[in-house]
SEDREN-695020 format. One record per residue (C-alpha): residue in three letters; x, y, z. Coordinates in steps of 0.2 Angstrom, whole numbers, plus 5000, padded with zeros to 4 digits. Layout:
ALAXYZ/...
***
This chain:
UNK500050005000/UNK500650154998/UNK501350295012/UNK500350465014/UNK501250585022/UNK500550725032/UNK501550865036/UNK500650945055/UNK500150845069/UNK498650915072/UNK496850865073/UNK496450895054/UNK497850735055/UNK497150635068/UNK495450655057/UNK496450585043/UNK496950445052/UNK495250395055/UNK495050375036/UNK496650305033/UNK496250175044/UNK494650095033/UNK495650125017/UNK497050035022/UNK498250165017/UNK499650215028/UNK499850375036/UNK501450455044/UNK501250625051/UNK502650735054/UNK502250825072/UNK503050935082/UNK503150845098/UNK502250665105/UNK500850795112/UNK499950835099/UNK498450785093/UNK498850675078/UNK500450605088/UNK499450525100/UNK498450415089/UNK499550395072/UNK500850225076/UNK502050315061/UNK502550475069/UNK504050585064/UNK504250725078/UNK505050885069/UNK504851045064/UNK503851055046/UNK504651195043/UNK506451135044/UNK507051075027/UNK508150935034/UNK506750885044/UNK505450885030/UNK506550805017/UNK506950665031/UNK505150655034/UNK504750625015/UNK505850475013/UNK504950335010/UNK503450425009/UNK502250394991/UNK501550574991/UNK501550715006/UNK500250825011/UNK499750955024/UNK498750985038/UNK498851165037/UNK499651305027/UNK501351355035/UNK502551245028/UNK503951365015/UNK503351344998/UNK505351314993/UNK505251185003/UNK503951094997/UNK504651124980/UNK506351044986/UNK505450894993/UNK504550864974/UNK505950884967/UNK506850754977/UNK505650634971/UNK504050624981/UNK502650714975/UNK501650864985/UNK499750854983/UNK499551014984/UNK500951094978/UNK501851274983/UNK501151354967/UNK499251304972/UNK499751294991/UNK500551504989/UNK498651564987/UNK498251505004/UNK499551535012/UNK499851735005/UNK498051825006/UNK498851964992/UNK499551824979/UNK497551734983/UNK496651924979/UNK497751964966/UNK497551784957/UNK495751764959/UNK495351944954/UNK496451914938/UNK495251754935/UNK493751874938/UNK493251784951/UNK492151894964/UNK493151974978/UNK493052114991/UNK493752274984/UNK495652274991/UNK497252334992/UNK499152324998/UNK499352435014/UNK501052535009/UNK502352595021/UNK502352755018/UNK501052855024/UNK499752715030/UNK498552805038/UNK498352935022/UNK497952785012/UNK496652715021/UNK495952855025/UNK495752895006/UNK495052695005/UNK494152725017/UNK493252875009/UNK493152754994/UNK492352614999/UNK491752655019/UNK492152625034/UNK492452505043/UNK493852425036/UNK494752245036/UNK496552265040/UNK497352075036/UNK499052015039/UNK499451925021/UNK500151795029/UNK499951665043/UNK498151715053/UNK496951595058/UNK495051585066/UNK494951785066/UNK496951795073/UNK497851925059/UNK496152005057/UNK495552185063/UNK494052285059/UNK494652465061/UNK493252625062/UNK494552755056/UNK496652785053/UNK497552735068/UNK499452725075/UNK498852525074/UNK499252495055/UNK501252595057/UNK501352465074/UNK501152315064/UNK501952375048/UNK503452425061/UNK503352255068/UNK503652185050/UNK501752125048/UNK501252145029/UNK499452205027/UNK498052225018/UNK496452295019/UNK494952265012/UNK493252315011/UNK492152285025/UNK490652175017/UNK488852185023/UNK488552015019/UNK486851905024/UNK487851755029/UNK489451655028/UNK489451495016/UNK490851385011/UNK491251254996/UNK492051114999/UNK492751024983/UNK494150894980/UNK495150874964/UNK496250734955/UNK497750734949/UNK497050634933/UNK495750794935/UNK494150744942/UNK493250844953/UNK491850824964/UNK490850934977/UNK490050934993/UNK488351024997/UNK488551235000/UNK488651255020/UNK488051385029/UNK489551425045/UNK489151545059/UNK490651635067/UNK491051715083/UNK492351805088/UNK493151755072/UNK492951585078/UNK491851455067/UNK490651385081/UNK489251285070/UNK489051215051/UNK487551185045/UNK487251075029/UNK486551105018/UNK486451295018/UNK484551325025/UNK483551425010/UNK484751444999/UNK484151414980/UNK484951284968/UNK485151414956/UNK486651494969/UNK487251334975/UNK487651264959/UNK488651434957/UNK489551404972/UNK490151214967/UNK490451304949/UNK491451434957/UNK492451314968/UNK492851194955/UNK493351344945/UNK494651404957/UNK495251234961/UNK495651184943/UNK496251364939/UNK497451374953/UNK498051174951/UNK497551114968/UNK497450944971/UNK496650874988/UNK495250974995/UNK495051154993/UNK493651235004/UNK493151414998/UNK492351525012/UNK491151625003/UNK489951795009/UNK488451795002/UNK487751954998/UNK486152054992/UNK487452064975/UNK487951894975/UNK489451784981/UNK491251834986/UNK492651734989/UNK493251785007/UNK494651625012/UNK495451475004/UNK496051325012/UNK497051185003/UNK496751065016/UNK495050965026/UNK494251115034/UNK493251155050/UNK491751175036/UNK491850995031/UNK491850895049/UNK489950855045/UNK490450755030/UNK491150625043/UNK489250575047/UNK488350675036/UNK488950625019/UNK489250455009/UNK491250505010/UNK491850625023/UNK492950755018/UNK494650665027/UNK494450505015/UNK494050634999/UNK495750705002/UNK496750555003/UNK495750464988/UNK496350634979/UNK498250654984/UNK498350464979/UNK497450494961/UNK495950344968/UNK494350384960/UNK493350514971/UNK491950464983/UNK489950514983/UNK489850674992/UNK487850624994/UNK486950675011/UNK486650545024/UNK485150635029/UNK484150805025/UNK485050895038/UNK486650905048/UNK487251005062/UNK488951015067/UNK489551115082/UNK491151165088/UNK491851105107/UNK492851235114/UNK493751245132/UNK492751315145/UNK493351325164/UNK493151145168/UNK494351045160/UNK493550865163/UNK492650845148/UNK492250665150/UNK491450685165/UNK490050765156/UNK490150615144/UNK488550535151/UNK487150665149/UNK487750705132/UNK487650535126/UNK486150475137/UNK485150645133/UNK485250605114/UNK486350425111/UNK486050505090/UNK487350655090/UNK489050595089/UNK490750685097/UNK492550685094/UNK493750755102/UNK495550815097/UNK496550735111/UNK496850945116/UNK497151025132/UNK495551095136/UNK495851305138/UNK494451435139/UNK494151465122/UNK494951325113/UNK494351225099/UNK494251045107/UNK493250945100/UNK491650955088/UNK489750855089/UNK488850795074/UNK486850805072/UNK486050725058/UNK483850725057/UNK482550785045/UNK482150945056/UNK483151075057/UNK482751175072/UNK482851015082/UNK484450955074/UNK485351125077/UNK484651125093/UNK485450925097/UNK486950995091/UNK486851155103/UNK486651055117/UNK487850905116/UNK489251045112/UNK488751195126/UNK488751035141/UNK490450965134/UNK490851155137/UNK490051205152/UNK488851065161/UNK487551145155/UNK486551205139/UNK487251335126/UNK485851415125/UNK486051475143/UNK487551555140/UNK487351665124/
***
């Protein structure tokens, strides 16, 4: 069988290893220490640092294809490992468009896909050229780092020109800012793609955020017409064969009273697409790895009408499996999986799955199950 080689020992890993498993397909994961969350249940773990050359090409020995759990890894090293001889699925050329939010704007508006209006933040004079942006496109604005954010981290909403833009730009933080979007909603696409070329795509899900944080997926998006979901996919499928991605690309989307925009990309399993696990014929983890390996793609076909999935994240009580019994006795149909994390206020953790034919009461399950792991009681009565 052949070796899959992740790069990052997170949970998207762990995830992987789940799928792996039933495949029968290998999967070495190169983690940063026996801690983290991948390491703990993967039997073939390098421990290095992914973004060491010596230790990614030492890593990739052996190895049929290597791919990632997240975006950091150099682009030139990843070239460096292809050109040793193990292929990278997806490569730095795609990979560069999600891991630079400037090279994915400046791309994707080339390819006339739709975008917030953007632009470089310079470093001279900052706060005159906002200001003149701003006066532009109103206020409030989205100042992004172009490079390494995460669940809302790089991001600030700014109401007018401020000494914060020349502190980052001092502190050798490139920017950009965009145009704040009123928006109805977030969306996101999740598609895979072949090496030989095939693609396939996963019903349009709506995410709710807070504080920057993805806390609930709902699939499919509630009211959203087949006209504008088969736009999305399009759209998706588009960007993923324009930009040469192979594995799963997940484009986060704002809908709008004009249309769609393309807000983030991600090369990788997404946060969007845990529901798949339960709530489709192949979840998103096996998808990628049928890709990278160039196996015919899997039925991205609904289990059922509606799925739920809801974010854990860490709240004062760290004994999450205490709280074990009342979620599982209380409704033995919603699942839960844990990351193997240290539970801090806050932190992602873990995620429940709902699945039903009603979708108040399936996004209520979900609610529940995910605000007891949390608190010891329901979400509800904490919002």
């Amino acid at each position: 069988m052949p070796v899959v080689g992740m790069a990052g020992g997170g949970q998207l890993a762990r995830m992987t290893q789940q799928a792996a498993i039933a495949l029968g397909v290998p999967l070495r994961v190169l983690a940063g220490g026996p801690d983290e969350s991948a390491a703990k249940v993967v039997s073939d773990v390098r421990v290095g640092d992914d973004r060491s050359l010596d230790d990614l090409l030492a890593f990739a020995k052996g190895c049929d294809v290597v791919t990632f759990d997240h975006e950091h890894v150099p682009g030139a090293h990843i070239r460096a490992v292809a050109e040793s001889g193990v292929p990278c699925r997806p490569g730095a050329e795609a990979l560069a468009h999600a891991q630079d939010k400037l090279v994915m704007r400046e791309r994707l508006s080339a390819l006339g896909v739709p975008c917030p209006a953007y632009a470089p933040v310079p470093a001279a004079d900052p706060a005159a050229f906002l200001a003149e942006f701003g006066r532009e496109h109103g206020w409030p604005l989205v100042l992004k780092a172009t490079r390494g954010g995460y669940d809302g981290k790089g991001v600030w909403i700014v109401d007018e020109p401020s000494g914060q833009v020349e502190r980052l730009l001092a502190e050798g933080v490139d920017l950009l800012v965009e145009q704040h979007v009123p928006f109805r909603r977030e969306l996101a696409a999740l598609v895979a793609r072949s090496p030989y070329g095939q693609g396939a795509a996963y019903p349009i899900v709506e995410t709710v955020q807070e504080g920057g944080i993805c806390t609930e997926v709902i699939a499919p998006a509630p009211g959203l017409t087949d006209d504008l979901a088969a736009e999305a996919q399009g759209l998706a499928l588009r960007v993923a064969e324009e930009l040469g991605v192979v594995g799963l690309l997940a484009v986060e989307l704002f809908e709008t009273d004009g249309g769609l925009l393309v807000n983030e990309l991600a090369m990788r399993p997404h946060n969007s697409g845990h529901w798949t696990i339960e709530g489709a014929r192949t979840s998103q983890f096996e998808q990628h790895l049928r890709a990278v390996l160039d196996l015919p793609l899997g039925s991205t076909a609904p289990t059922a009408p509606y799925t739920v999935m809801a974010n854990v994240l860490g709240g004062d009580d760290p004994d999450v499996y205490a709280r074990y019994i009342h979620v599982m006795a209380h409704d033995p149909g919603v699942k839960v999986h844990m990351y193997g994390k240290e539970s801090r206020p806050g932190r992602k953790i873990g995620h429940v799955t709902a699945l039903g034919t009603d979708l108040d009461e399936v996004r209520e399950r979900a609610r529940h199950a995910a605000g007891y792991l949390r608190w010891g009681t329901a979400m509800k009565e904490h919002q």
